[in-house]
Structures are given as structure tokens and as C-alpha cells.
N, C-alpha and C positions, 0 to 999 in steps of 0.2 A: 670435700666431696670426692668420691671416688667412682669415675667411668669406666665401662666395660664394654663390650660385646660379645653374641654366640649367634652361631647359625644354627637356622631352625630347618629342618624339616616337615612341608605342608604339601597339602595333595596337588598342590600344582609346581613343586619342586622344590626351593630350599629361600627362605628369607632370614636379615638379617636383623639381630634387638640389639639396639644399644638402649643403656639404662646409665642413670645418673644417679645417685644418692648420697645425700647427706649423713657425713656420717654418725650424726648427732639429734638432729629431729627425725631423719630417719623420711625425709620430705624427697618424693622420688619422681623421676621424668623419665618415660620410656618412650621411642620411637621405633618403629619398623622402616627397613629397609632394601631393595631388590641386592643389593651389594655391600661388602663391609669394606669403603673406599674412603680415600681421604677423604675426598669432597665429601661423601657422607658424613665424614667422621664431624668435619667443620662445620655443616649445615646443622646436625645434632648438638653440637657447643651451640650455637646460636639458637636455637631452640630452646638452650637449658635455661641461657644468660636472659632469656624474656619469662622462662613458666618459673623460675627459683625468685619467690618474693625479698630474697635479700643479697646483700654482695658476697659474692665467692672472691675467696682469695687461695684456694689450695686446689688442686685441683690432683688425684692419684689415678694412675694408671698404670695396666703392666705392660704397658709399653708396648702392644698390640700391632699391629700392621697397620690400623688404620687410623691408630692416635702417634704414629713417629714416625719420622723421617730415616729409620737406622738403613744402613746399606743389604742389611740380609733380608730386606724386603724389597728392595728394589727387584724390577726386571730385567733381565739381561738386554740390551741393544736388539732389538730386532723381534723379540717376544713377544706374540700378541696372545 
């Protein structure tokens, strides 16, 4: 399976897709979201792990801000 996200642009400011897909049947889970945040990121796998009728065992991503934990996402001390 391979997860994503983009932010969208809508008339009341900007929302975020994450989208799931198989990359085989081709079998897809899309949610909208106000931010592209971990917690969303986790809340979305857990949406996927209930609407995908069969077991995932792969899971790709490019590694995005809101599916990794890398340091160059982090915020600095005191950044809000």
C-alpha cells in the first residue's frame, strides 16, 4: 500500500488529503483533514486498518512530515 498527502486549497482556506492505495487492486481510502499532523497522520492509518478488507503488511511512504518522526520536521524549542 502506498500513503500520501497534499494540501488543498478551498474557499474557506486550505485542507488536507491523505489517500491510501493499494498498489495492486488498486482498492483506495481517502480522508480530509484541517492539518497534515501526526495525529492525523495516525488517526488516517487507523481508518485505513478498518475500511481495507484484507491484511496490510507494507506500508510506503515518502516520508512526509506527517508519516515520520525525522528531525527536519521537528520544531524548534519554543515555536508555535
Amino acid at each position: 500500500m502506498h500513503i500520501d498527502s497534499a494540501e488543498m486549497k478551498i474557499s474557506s482556506g486550505k485542507q488536507h488529503m491523505f489517500v491510501a492505495i493499494d498498489r495492486v487492486t488498486k482498492f483506495t481510502h481517502v480522508a480530509f483533514f484541517d492539518r497534515a499532523t501526526k495525529a492525523n497522520a495516525a488517526q488516517f492509518l487507523r481508518q485505513v486498518l478498518v475500511a481495507f478488507p484484507y491484511h496490510i503488511h507494507t506500508v510506503l511512504t515518502d516520508n512526509g512530515m506527517a508519516f515520520t518522526g525525522q528531525e527536519r520536521f521537528r520544531r524548534p524549542p519554543g515555536f508555535e
